[in-house]
Structure formats: C-alpha cells, structure tokens
C-alpha positions in Angstrom: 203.6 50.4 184.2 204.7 50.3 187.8 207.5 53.1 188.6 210.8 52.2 190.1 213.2 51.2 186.7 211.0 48.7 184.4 211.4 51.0 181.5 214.0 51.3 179.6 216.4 54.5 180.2 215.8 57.1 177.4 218.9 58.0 175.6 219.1 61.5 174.1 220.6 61.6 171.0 221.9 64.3 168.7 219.3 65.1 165.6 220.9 66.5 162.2 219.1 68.0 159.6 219.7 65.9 156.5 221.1 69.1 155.2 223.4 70.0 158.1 224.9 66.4 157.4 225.4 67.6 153.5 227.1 71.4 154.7 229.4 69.7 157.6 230.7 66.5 154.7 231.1 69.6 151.7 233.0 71.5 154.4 235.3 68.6 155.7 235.8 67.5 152.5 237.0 71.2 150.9 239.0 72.0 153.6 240.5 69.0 153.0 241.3 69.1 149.4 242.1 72.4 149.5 244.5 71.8 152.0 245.9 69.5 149.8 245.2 66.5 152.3 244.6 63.2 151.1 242.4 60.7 152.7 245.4 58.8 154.0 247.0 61.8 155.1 243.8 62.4 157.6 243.4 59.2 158.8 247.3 59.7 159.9 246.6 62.7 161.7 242.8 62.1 163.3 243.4 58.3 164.1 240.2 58.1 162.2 240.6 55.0 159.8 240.5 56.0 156.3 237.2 53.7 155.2 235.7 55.3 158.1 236.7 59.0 156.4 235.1 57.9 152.9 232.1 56.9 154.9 231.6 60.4 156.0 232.4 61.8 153.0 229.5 59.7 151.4 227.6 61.1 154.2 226.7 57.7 155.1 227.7 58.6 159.2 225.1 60.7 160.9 224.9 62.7 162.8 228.1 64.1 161.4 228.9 66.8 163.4 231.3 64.4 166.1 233.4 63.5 163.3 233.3 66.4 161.3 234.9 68.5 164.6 237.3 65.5 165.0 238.7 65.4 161.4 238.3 69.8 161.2 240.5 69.7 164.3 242.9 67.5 163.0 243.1 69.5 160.0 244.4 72.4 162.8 241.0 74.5 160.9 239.4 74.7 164.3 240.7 74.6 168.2 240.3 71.8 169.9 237.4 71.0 172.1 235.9 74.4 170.8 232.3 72.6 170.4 
C-alpha cells in the first residue's frame, strides 16, 4: 500500500477488563445507594440522563471508567479531573 494517507488513521481506544467494568459499576452503584442517591438524583447532578445511568449500571457501557469518574465526581466521592 502506497504511503502518504490511504489507510485509515488508527484510533487508540481504552481496553477494560470485563472485570474492571464489573468493580467500577459495583462501586458507582454502592456509593450511590449508600449515599442514599437515587437514579434521578444523579442524573440531576452529573447531566448524565438517567437511562444512560441504568445502562451503566447494567454494565452494558464499556469501557466504563469515563462514566464511572463522571458520575463518582458528581457524587463529590472523588476530585474532579483527578484521572
């Protein structure tokens, strides 16, 4: 293949262990409830729509660790921007 831009650009994306996904949602989702924090009351705070929080909470978004920090850091249970 001749050099110069035919191919594609590779993107470099973020790989999660299936069980990092599982330990990120189980802490989201205990910090949340033992905040007492509902679903609702998240979304309000994060911007994050609330189907979007049961998503991750059914571990169905991956990688998870974005939205983990985003909803952790809404919860005020880490600083922002600290990874």
């Amino acid at each position: 293949m001749p050099e110069g831009g035919d191919r594609p650009a590779q993107v470099e994306q973020e790989t999660e262990h299936p069980h990092d996904t599982e330990d990120l949602v189980r802490l989201v989702t205990l910090i949340r409830t033992e905040q007492g924090w509902t679903k609702t009351r998240l979304s309000d705070a994060t911007g994050v729509p609330e189907s979007e929080i049961s998503r991750f909470e059914a571990a169905e978004i991956v990688p998870a660790k974005p939205m983990a920090m985003r909803l952790l850091e809404g919860m005020g249970s880490i600083e922002p921007g600290l990874f």
